[in-house]
C-alpha positions in Angstrom: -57.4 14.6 19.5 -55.0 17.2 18.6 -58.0 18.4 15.7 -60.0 19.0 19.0 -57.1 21.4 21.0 -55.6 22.9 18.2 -58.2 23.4 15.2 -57.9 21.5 11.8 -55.4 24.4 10.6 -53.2 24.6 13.4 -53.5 20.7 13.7 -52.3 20.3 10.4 -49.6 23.2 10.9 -48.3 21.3 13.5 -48.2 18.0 12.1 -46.6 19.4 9.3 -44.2 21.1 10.9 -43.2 19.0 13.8 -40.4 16.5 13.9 -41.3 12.5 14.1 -38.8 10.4 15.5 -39.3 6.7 14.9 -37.2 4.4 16.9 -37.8 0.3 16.6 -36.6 -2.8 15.8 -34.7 -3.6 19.3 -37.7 -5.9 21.0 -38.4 -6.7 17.5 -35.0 -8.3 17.3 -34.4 -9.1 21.1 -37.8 -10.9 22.0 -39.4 -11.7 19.1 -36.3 -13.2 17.2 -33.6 -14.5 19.1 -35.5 -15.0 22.2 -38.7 -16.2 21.1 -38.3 -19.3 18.4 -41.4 -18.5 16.5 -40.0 -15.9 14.1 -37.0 -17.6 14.0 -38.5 -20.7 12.8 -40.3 -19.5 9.9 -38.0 -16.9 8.5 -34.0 -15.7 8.2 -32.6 -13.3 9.9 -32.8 -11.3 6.3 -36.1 -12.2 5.5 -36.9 -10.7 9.3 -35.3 -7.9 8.3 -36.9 -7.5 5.1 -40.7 -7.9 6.7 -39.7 -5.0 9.3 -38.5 -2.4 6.7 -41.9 -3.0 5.0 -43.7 -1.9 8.0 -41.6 0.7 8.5 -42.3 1.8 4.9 -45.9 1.1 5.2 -45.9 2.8 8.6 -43.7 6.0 7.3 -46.4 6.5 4.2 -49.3 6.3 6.6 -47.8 9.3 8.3 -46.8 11.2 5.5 -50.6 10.9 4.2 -51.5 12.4 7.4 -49.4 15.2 7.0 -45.7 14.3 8.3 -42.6 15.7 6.4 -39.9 15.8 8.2 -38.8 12.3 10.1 -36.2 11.1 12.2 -35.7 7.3 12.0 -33.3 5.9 14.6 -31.2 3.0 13.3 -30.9 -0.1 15.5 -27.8 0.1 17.9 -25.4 -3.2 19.2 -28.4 -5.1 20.5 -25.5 -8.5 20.9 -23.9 -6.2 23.5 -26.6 -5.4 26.1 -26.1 -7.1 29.3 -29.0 -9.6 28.7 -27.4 -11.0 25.6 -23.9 -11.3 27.4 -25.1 -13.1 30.3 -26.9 -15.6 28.0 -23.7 -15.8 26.0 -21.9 -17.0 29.4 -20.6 -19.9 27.1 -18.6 -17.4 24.9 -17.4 -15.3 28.8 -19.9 -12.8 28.4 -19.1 -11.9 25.1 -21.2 -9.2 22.8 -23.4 -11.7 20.5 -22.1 -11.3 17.4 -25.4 -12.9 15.2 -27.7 -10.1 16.6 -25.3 -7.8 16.3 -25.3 -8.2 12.1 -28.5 -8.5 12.2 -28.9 -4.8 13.3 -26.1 -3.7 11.1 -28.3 -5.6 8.3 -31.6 -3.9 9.0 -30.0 -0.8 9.4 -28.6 -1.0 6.1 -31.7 -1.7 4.5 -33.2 0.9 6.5 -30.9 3.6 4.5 -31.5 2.3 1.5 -35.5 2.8 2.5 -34.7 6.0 3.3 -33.0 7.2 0.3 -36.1 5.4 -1.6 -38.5 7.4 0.6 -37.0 10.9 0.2 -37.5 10.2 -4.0 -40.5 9.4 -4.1 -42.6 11.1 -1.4 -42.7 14.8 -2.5 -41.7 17.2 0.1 -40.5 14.6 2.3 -37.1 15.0 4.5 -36.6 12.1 6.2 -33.1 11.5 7.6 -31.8 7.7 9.7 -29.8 8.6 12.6 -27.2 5.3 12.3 -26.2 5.0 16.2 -24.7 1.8 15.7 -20.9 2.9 15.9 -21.5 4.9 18.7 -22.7 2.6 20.9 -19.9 -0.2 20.1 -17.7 2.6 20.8 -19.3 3.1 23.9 -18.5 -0.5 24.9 -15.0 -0.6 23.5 -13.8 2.2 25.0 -16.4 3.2 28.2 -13.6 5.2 29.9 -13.7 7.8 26.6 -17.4 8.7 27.5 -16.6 8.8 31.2 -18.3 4.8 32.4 -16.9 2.8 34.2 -19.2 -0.7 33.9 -21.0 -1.3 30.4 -21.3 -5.0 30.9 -24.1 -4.8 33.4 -26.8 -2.5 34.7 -27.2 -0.6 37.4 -30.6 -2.1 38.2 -29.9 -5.2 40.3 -27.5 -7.9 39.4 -26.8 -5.7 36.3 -26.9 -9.2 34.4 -30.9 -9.8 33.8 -33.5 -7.6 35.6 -35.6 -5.5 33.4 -38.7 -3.9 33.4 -40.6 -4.9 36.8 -37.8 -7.2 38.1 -36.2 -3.2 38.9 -38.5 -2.2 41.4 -38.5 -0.2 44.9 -37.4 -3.9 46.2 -34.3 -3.9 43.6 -31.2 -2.6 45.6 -29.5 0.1 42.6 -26.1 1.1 41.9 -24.6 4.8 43.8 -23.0 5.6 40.6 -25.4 5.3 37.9 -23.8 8.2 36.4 -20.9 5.5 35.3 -23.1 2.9 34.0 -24.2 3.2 30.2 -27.0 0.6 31.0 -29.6 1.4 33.8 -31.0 -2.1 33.3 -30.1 -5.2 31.4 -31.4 -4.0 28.1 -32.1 0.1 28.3 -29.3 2.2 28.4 -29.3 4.7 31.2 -30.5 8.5 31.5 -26.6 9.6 30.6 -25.9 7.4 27.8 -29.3 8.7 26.4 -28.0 11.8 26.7 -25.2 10.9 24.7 -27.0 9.4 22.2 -29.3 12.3 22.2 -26.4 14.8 21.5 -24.6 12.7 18.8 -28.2 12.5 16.4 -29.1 16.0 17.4 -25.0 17.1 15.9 -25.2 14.5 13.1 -28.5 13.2 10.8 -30.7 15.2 12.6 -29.2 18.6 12.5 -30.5 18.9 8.8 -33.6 19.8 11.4 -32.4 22.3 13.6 
């Protein structure tokens, strides 16, 4: 497709020069994992983690072939702490779950130690992990710091489940989004993006800029 816009030159100028973000793992984690008992069932949390960073590897070399040399991975952030896993947590008050929560500090771990195997052996290659995971525990411990008000819930709703179509032109929404850091139960909202956005683009990724 872009062959047929561009040209195979400027194709391959732009691949080459573009920046790839790569950001996964969350419904990896969230639905396939702890929500769904098949994964779980057959493998540890650290054998999960280990069969994701291999497609991630396989998945980063594919693109590199293709011409990609400078990517952006985005490292998994406190997926225990959306408001989906605190409602389901009711037992515990509507506490942050704590075993999905190492699991991304896990995977994201392993995920640096990819990265710093990927940058040796792939010529040419700069390929950077954008570790959000502190940020966004921050975020929940101390909301008032980043200017929210409510980071237990979202602004979609109840706050405490909806997601995806359950937020539709039906779903009554919060007037202050503005001081919610989730828009639903599991995506953050527009300004916590923002935030997010502004931290990577300051930190790992301003080796790009």
């Amino acid at each position: 497709m872009l062959k047929e816009h561009q040209g195979e030159v400027k194709a391959k100028r732009t691949i080459r020069e573009a920046l790839h973000v790569i950001c996964l793992g969350s419904n990896d984690f969230i639905e396939n994992y702890f929500l769904l008992p098949i994964r779980s069932s057959q493998l540890t949390v650290s054998e999960y983690v280990n069969f994701l960073i291999s497609i991630v590897n396989n998945f980063v070399r594919e693109i590199y072939e293709l011409g990609a040399r400078k990517i952006g991975i985005i490292g998994l952030g406190p997926i225990g702490c959306i408001p989906v896993e605190r409602t389901i947590n009711f037992a515990a008050f509507g506490k942050c779950r704590e075993e999905m929560n190492d699991a991304a500090r896990e995977f994201n771990v392993k995920l640096q130690q990819l990265v710093a195997t990927l940058n040796t052996e792939l010529c040419g290659l700069r390929i950077v992990l954008g570790d959000i995971f502190d940020l966004g525990l921050d975020i929940i411990s101390n909301p008032s710091a980043y200017g929210f008000k409510n980071v237990a819930r979202g602004c979609c709703g109840t706050g405490l489940f909806e997601v995806s179509i359950l937020c539709n032109s039906l779903s009554p929404t919060c007037c202050n989004a503005e001081e919610y850091s989730f828009w639903d139960a599991v995506h953050p909202s527009q300004r916590a993006y923002h935030i997010v956005a502004d931290y990577l683009l300051e930190t790992a990724f301003s080796v790009f800029l």
